[in-house]
N, C-alpha and C positions, 0 to 999 in steps of 0.2 A: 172458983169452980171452972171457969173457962180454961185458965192454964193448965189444969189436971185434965181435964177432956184435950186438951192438943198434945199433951206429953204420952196420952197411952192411943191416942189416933198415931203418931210418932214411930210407938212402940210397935204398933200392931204391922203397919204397913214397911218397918222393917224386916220382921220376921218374916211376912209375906214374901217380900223381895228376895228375901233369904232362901225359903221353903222352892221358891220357882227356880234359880237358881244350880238347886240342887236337881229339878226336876231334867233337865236338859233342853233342845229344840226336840220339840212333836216332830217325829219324823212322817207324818201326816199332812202337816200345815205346808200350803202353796211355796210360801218364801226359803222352807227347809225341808223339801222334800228330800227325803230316799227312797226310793221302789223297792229294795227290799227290806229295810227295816219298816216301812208302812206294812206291808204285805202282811209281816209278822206281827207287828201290833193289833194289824183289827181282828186276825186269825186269834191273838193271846188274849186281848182284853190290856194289852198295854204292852209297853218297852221295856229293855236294862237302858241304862246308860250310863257307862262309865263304871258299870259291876252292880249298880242298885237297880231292883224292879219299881217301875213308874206304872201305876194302875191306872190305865186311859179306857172308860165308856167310848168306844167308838160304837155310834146309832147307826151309821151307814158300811155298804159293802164298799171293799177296796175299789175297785172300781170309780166310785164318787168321788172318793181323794186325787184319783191319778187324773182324774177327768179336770176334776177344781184344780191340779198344777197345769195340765196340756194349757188351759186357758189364761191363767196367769202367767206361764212362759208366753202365751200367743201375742200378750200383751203389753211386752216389753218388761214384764215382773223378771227380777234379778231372785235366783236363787242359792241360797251360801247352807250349801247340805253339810252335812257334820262326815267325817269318813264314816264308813261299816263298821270300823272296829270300834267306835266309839257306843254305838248299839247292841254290841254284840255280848252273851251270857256268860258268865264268868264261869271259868272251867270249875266243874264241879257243880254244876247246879241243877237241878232235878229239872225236866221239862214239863211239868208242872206247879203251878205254884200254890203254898197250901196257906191256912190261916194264918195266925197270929198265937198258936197254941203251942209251939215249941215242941217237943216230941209226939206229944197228943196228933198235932194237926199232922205227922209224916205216916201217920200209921196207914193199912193198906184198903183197897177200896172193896167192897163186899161183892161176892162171886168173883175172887180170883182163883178162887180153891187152895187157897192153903188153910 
């Protein structure tokens, strides 16, 4: 029993690995900051990166982010920010972003009048 319980702990925390990965650096966080891809995510509710949307709860106003890097540059924190283009929304993509419903979720929002 024990080896079957470390083969899927194994399992599990590769995927993991995997899934983060693909998520990119939070251009939020002290170490990876960008001012304007933050800017954008706390305003979206999260980032692209690299063409995928990354759905980030940010609790606090931009502000608090910029504040928590000013202080970790203060403090001799190194920062390795990603470029803008790496943040940036893949031509063609609604500024908006809808469910998980495939045509359903594009349809239009009521009182547009059409």
């Amino acid at each position: 029993m024990k080896k079957t319980g470390r083969i899927t702990l194994t399992v599990v925390a590769a995927v993991a690995m995997t899934a983060c990965s693909r998520r990119g650096p939070d251009p939020c966080q002290s170490a990876t900051f960008n001012e304007q891809a933050c800017q954008q995510a706390v305003q979206s509710g999260g980032y692209y990166w690299n063409g995928s949307w990354v759905h980030m709860g940010y609790g606090r106003p931009y502000t608090y982010y910029y504040d928590s890097y000013r202080t970790y540059v203060s403090r001799g924190g190194t920062v390795s920010a990603e470029p803008g283009k790496s943040y940036g929304r893949p031509a063609g993509a609604s500024s908006v972003e809808r469910g998980g419903f495939g045509g359903i979720g594009s349809g239009h929002g009521s009182g547009s009048g059409e």
